[in-house]
N, C-alpha and C positions, 0 to 999 in steps of 0.2 A: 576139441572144445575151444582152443586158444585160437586155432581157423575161421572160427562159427563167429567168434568176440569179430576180430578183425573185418571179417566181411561184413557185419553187422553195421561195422562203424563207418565201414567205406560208404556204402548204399544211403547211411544215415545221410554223411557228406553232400554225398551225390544230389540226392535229395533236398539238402539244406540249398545247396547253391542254385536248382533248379527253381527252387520258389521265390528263387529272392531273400529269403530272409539273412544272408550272409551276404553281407557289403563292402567295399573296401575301406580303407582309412579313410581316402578323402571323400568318399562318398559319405560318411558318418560326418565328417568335420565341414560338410557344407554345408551352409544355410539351408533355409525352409526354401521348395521353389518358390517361384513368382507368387504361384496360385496357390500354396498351402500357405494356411496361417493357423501357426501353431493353438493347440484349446488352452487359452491361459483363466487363472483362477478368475472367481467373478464375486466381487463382496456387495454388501447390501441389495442382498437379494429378499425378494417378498417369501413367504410364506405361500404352500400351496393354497391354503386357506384363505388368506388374503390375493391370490392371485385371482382365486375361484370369484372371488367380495370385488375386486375391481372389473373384472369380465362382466355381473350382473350388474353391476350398478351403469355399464357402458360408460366407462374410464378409457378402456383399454379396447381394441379389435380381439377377438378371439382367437386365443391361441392358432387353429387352425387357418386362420390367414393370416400369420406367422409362417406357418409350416410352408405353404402356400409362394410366400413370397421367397424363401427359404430354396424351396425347390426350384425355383426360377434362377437361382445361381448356379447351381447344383443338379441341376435335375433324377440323377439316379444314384443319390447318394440316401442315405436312409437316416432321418432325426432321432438320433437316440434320448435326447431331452431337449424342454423348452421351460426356459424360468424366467421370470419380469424381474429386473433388475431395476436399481435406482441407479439414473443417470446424471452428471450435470445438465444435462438438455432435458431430462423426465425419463422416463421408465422407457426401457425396452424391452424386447425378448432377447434374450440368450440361445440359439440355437445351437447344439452340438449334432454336427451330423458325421456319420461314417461312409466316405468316398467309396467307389466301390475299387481304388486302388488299396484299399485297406487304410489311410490318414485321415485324423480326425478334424476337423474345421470345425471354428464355428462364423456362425450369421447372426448379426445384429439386426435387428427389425424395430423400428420405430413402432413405440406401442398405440400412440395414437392415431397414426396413420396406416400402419400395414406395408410401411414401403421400407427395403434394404437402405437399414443403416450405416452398417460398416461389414467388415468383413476381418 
């Protein structure tokens, strides 16, 4: 039994270092690369309801050309959320996307325009 533990835990190892998910020191204590930009929080943000209220009334581009514009940084990363935020310049989307390196980003989208804000 005490064999079966140990081998268990090697393979686990094995396994752990094989996907990556085990990094070294400095590899944890280094910055975000160039291209990742951390998901940091996002306040005064709309309401789905009012997000829906500013899309009809055409305030805002539709979400999906967010997504859109989104992708064009990004291309096969996948949006896991889009929320219109208040900006000092006006509203944007907030895009959170999941790289297919497994890192979250997000994308700022001009809401009036449809065109990448920031990143």
């Amino acid at each position: 039994m005490h064999h079966a533990l140990a081998l268990l835990l090697a393979v686990s190892a094995v396994a752990a270092i094989a996907t990556g998910s085990v990094g070294t020191l400095a590899e944890e204590t280094e910055g975000p690369s160039p291209k990742t930009h951390p998901v940091a929080r996002i306040e005064n943000c709309l309401s789905p309801a009012d997000m829906r209220e500013s899309v009809a009334e055409k305030r805002v581009v539709p979400p999906l050309t967010a997504i859109r514009a989104a992708r064009s940084v990004y291309p096969r990363a996948e949006i896991q959320r889009a929320t219109l935020c208040k900006q000092e310049a006006g509203l944007v989307y907030v895009l959170t996307a999941l790289r297919r390196d497994g890192q979250f980003v997000q994308v700022m989208v001009d809401a009036q325009s449809g065109q990448v804000h920031g990143q």
